[in-house]
N, C-alpha and C positions, 0 to 999 in steps of 0.2 A: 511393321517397324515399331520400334520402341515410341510408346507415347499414342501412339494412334487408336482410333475408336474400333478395337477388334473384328465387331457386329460388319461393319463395313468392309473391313480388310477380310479376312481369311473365312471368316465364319459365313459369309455369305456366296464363296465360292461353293461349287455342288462336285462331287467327286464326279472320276472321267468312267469308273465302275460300271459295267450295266449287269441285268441279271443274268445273261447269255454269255458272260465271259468267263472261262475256267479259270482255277486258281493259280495252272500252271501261265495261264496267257498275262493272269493280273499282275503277278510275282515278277514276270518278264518287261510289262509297261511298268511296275515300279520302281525294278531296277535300273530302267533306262531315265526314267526319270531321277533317281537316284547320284547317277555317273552325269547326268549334266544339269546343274543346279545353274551356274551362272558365273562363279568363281570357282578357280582351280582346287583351291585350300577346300571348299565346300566339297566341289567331285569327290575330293577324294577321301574325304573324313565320311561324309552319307555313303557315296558307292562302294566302299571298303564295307562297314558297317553291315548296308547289304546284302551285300554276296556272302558277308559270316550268317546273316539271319531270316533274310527274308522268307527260305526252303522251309524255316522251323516257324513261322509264325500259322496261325489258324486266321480264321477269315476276319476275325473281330481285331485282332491285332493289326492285322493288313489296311481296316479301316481306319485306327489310329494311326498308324504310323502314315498312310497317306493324307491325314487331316494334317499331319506333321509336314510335309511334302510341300503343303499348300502354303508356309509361311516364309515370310523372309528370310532369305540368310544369316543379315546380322540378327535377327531373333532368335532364331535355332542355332548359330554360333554362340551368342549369349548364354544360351539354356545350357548347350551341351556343357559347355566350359564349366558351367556354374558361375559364371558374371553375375546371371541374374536368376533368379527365378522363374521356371516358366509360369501361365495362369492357370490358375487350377485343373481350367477344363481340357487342358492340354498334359497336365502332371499325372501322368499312367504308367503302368509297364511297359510299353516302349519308350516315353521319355526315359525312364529309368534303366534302361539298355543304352539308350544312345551316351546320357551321362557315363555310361562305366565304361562305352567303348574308348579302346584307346587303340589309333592306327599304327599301326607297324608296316610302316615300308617294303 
């Protein structure tokens, strides 16, 4: 959430990732994770988003965009919009996709 001590919030969650899972099985838990964020407006801005990209992302992307996964909605609503700035360690080529996505119904 906006305002809060990061370290504690997000950054200290550990991905759901192991080394035994294929890219096609991780692509699949993060789209599922994707389609249910917690708000409807979010399902559908993230789970649109991924079903255009997650197929084309590489494994290093896959770890961004799930570090992405791990934050609040009104943060990542924030960011995508451009309300706010994200923080650096989060402003990547995936934030930079998600910023350009725009859902189409």
């Amino acid at each position: 959430m906006a305002g809060t001590d990061r370290n504690s919030e997000s950054l200290g969650r550990e991905s759901l990732s192991t080394k035994d899972e294929t890219l096609e099985v991780r692509r699949k838990r993060l789209r599922f994770r994707s389609w249910h964020r917690g708000t409807r407006e979010m399902d559908l801005l993230v789970g649109s988003f991924a079903d255009r990209h997650l197929a084309d992302f590489d494994r290093a992307q896959l770890d961004r965009y799930e570090a992405l996964l791990l934050e609040a909605d009104p943060d990542l609503y924030n960011w995508m919009t451009g309300a706010v700035a994200p923080p650096p360690e989060l402003d990547h080529d995936v934030m930079k996709l998600l910023r350009d996505f725009r859902y189409e119904p």
